[in-house]
Phi, psi and omega in degrees: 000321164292321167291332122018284183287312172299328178260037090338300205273325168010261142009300190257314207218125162302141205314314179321334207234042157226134176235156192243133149252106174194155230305143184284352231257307203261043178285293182327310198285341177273326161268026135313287192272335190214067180309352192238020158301102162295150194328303188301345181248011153315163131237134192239100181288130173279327149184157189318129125220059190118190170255330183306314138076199187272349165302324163312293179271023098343281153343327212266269191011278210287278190294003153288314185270333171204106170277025162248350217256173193238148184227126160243124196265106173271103168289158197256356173303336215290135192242137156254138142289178166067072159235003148308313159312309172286337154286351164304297181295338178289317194306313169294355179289306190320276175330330179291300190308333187283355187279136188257110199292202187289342186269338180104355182286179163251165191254165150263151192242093172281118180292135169235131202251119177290103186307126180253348157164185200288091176266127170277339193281354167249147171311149160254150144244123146306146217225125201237197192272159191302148151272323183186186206181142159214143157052226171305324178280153172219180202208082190260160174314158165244108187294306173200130168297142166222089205308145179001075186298170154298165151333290193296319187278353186299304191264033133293299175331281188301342175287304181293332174062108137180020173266132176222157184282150171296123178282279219118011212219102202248153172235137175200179163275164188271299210291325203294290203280347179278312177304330168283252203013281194323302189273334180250326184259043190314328188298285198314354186300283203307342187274334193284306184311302188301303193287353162270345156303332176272341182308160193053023161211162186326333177289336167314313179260004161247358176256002173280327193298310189296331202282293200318316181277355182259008175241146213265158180265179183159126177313128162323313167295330150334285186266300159316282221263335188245035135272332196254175193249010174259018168266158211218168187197122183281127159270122192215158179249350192296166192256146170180148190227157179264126180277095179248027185198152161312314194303296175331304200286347186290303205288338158290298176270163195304125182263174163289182173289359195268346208031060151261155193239083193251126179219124176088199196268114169205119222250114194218128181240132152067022192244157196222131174056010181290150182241115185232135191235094178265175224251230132327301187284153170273148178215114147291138197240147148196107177077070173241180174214156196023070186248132161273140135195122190256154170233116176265173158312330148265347185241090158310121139258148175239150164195148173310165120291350165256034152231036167320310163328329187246039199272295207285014169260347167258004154287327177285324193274348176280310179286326179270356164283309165329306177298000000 
């Protein structure tokens, strides 16, 4: 899926301007997939902690080499249709972000996906009133992020409409999102400050380690974008699924006539809409219906799909069992 994200964007931004951030564990394995990716535009996290972040040192990276330039920030789960529309919409974001609102400020830009039905598993955005419009696009206020509803208010969103799903997919200015760092996050300035000094020199991978531990983890929308008053929000139709779930990943990908989905060796009687991701092992289904179930080397998991969603609450209890 990242070489996926990278060959999307192609098109708009030559290989040179495009930077990857992710876990130093996974460097190889990323230029592996995006051999012609230079070295130097790797970015390497010593460890997860959120988008906020690795957005942060991504940013530092990047405003080394140009402390003017817009940054489009690409989660890499991401399935998009459409992507002449979709790079259609990045180009009007860009403008948008180079647009200076009335105060003289730059704005932050959020992509919002016009909700196709009550999905629990994503942030909303609330959608305030238009600022400006080109061709198919517009550029609206963002009244307020609104986090992982329930069932019952996913589908009030969706009945009232001005909800839009949160992409994860931000466009800004450098100076912009940093002056937000600066103003909704301060604790984070002295370490951000020591890691922008160091970069390109020995000093680099311990004052980024030190950045890490002293900061708290936490999503961008979070820590930022639902602090500040200069965010905006792009409304787009192109289909697009966040894969962040077994459900996500069913729905992507091609099923059988049975719409079962069997990855490695498996065997099905009488089963229906099931995802199955095996290992080593044979895994047999009978008569069972719409079921996850992956098999790793240490783990079996089973689940309904319509509770995908709850995968990371038997990851917290395995991590305090584990302790």
């Amino acid at each position: 899926m990242i070489r996926i994200t990278v060959d999307r964007i192609l098109p708009l931004v030559p290989i040179e301007k495009i930077f990857i951030v992710t876990l130093e564990r996974y460097a190889d394995e990323t230029l592996k997939h995006i051999p012609e990716l230079r070295e130097e535009n790797l970015v390497l996290e010593p460890e997860g902690k959120n988008t906020a972040p690795c957005i942060a040192f991504g940013t530092l990276k990047i405003a080394r080499l140009d402390p003017g330039a817009t940054v489009l920030v690409l989660p890499a789960d991401h399935a998009i249709g459409e992507e002449e529309g979709f790079r259609d919409a990045v180009l009007f974001g860009k403008d948008t972000a180079e647009r200076p609102l009335s105060d003289g400020s730059f704005p932050l830009i959020a992509f919002g996906v016009k909700p196709t039905a009550p999905e629990t598993g994503y942030g909303y955005i609330k959608t305030g009133k238009p600022l400006w419009c080109r061709g198919d696009y517009e550029v609206r206020i963002v009244h307020k992020f609104v986090e992982k509803p329930d069932g019952k208010k996913a589908k009030e969103f969706l009945k009232k409409g001005g909800f839009l799903w949160n992409s994860g997919i931000f466009v800004w200015k450098i100076p912009a999102i940093l002056s937000a760092y600066k103003t909704h996050l301060p604790s984070w300035c002295t370490p951000l400050y020591k890691v922008s000094d160091s970069l390109g020199t020995p000093r680099e991978k311990e004052s980024t380690a030190q950045f890490y531990r002293e900061i708290e983890a936490g999503p961008i929308d979070k820590l930022i974008l639902e602090k500040t008053k200069n965010a905006l929000v792009i409304p787009v139709e192109f289909s697009w699924s966040d894969l962040g779930s077994w459900k996500a990943l069913d729905e992507f990908l091609k099923p059988d006539p049975s719409e079962n989905i069997f990855r490695g060796e498996v065997v099905a009687v009488d089963s229906s809409g099931c995802l199955v991701h095996g290992s080593k092992r044979l895994i047999a289904l009978v008569g069972v219906k719409d079921l996850v179930v992956v098999d790793t080397e240490d783990v079996i998991l089973v689940l309904n799909k319509d509770r995908a969603q709850e995968v990371r609450t038997v990851v917290g209890l395995l991590e305090k069992k584990r302790k």
